[in-house]
VOTORZA-593014 format. One line per 2 residues: their letters; for each residue y, x, z of C-alpha. Coordinates in Angstrom, 3 decimals. Example, Ala and Ser with C-alpha at 12.3 -4.5 7.8 and 13.67 -1.06 7.14 Angstrom:
// residues 2
AS = -4.500 12.300 7.800 ~ -1.060 13.670 7.140
END
This chain:
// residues 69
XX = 61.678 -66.558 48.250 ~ 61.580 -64.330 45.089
XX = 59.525 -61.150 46.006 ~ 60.470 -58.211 44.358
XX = 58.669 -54.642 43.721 ~ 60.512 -51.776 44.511
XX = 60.259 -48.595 43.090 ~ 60.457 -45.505 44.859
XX = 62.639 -42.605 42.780 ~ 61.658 -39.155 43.319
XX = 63.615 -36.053 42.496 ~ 61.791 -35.097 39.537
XX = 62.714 -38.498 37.813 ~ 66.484 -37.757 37.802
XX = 67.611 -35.985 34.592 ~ 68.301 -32.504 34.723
XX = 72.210 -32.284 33.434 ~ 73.695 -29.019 34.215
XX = 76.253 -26.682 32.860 ~ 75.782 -23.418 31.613
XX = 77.269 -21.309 29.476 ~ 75.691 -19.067 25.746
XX = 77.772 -16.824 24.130 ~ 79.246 -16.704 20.847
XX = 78.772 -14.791 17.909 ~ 82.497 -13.713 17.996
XX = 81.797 -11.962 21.758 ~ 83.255 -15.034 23.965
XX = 81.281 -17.585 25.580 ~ 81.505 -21.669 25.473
XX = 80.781 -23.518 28.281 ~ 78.454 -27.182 27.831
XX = 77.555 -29.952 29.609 ~ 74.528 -32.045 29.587
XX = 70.540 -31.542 28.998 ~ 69.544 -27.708 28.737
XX = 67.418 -27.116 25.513 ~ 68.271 -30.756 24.292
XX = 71.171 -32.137 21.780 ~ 71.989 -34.223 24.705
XX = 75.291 -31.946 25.290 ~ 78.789 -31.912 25.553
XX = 81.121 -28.412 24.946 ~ 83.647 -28.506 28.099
XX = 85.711 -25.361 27.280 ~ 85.292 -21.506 26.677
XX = 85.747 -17.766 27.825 ~ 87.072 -14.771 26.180
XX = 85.528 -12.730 28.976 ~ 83.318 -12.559 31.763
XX = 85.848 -12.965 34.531 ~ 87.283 -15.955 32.699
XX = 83.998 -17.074 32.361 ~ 83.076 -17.544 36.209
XX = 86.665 -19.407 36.639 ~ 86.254 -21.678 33.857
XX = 82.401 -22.727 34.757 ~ 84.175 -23.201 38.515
XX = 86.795 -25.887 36.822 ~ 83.910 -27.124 35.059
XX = 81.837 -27.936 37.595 ~ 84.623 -29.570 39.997
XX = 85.497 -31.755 37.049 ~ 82.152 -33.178 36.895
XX = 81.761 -33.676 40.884 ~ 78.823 -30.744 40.910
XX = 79.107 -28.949 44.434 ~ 80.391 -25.346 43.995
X = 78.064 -22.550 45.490
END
């Protein structure tokens, strides 16, 4: 019989990948995926405005299976 340990994985061990959004300098936004505050991220797309900006983070998050609140 081959006895095994098993660990036990808490919330606070899963990395935190997000999106979020930080504007430009040219007044539009660009959307990223990945680590917050790390180079661990990915640019998924971009806004001219703010309105734009709530739809495209809403495509953004379906596309990477986040639930939408």
């Amino acid at each position: 019989m081959i006895n095994t340990k098993r660990v036990r994985r808490r919330v606070t061990d899963k990395p935190n990948i997000s999106i979020w959004s930080e504007a430009n300098k040219k007044g539009g936004y660009t959307i990223f995926h990945g680590m917050k505050g790390t180079d661990t991220k990915t640019i998924v797309g971009g806004a001219a405005s703010r309105e734009s900006l709530e739809y495209n983070m809403r495509k953004a998050k379906h596309k990477y299976g986040y639930k939408l609140s």
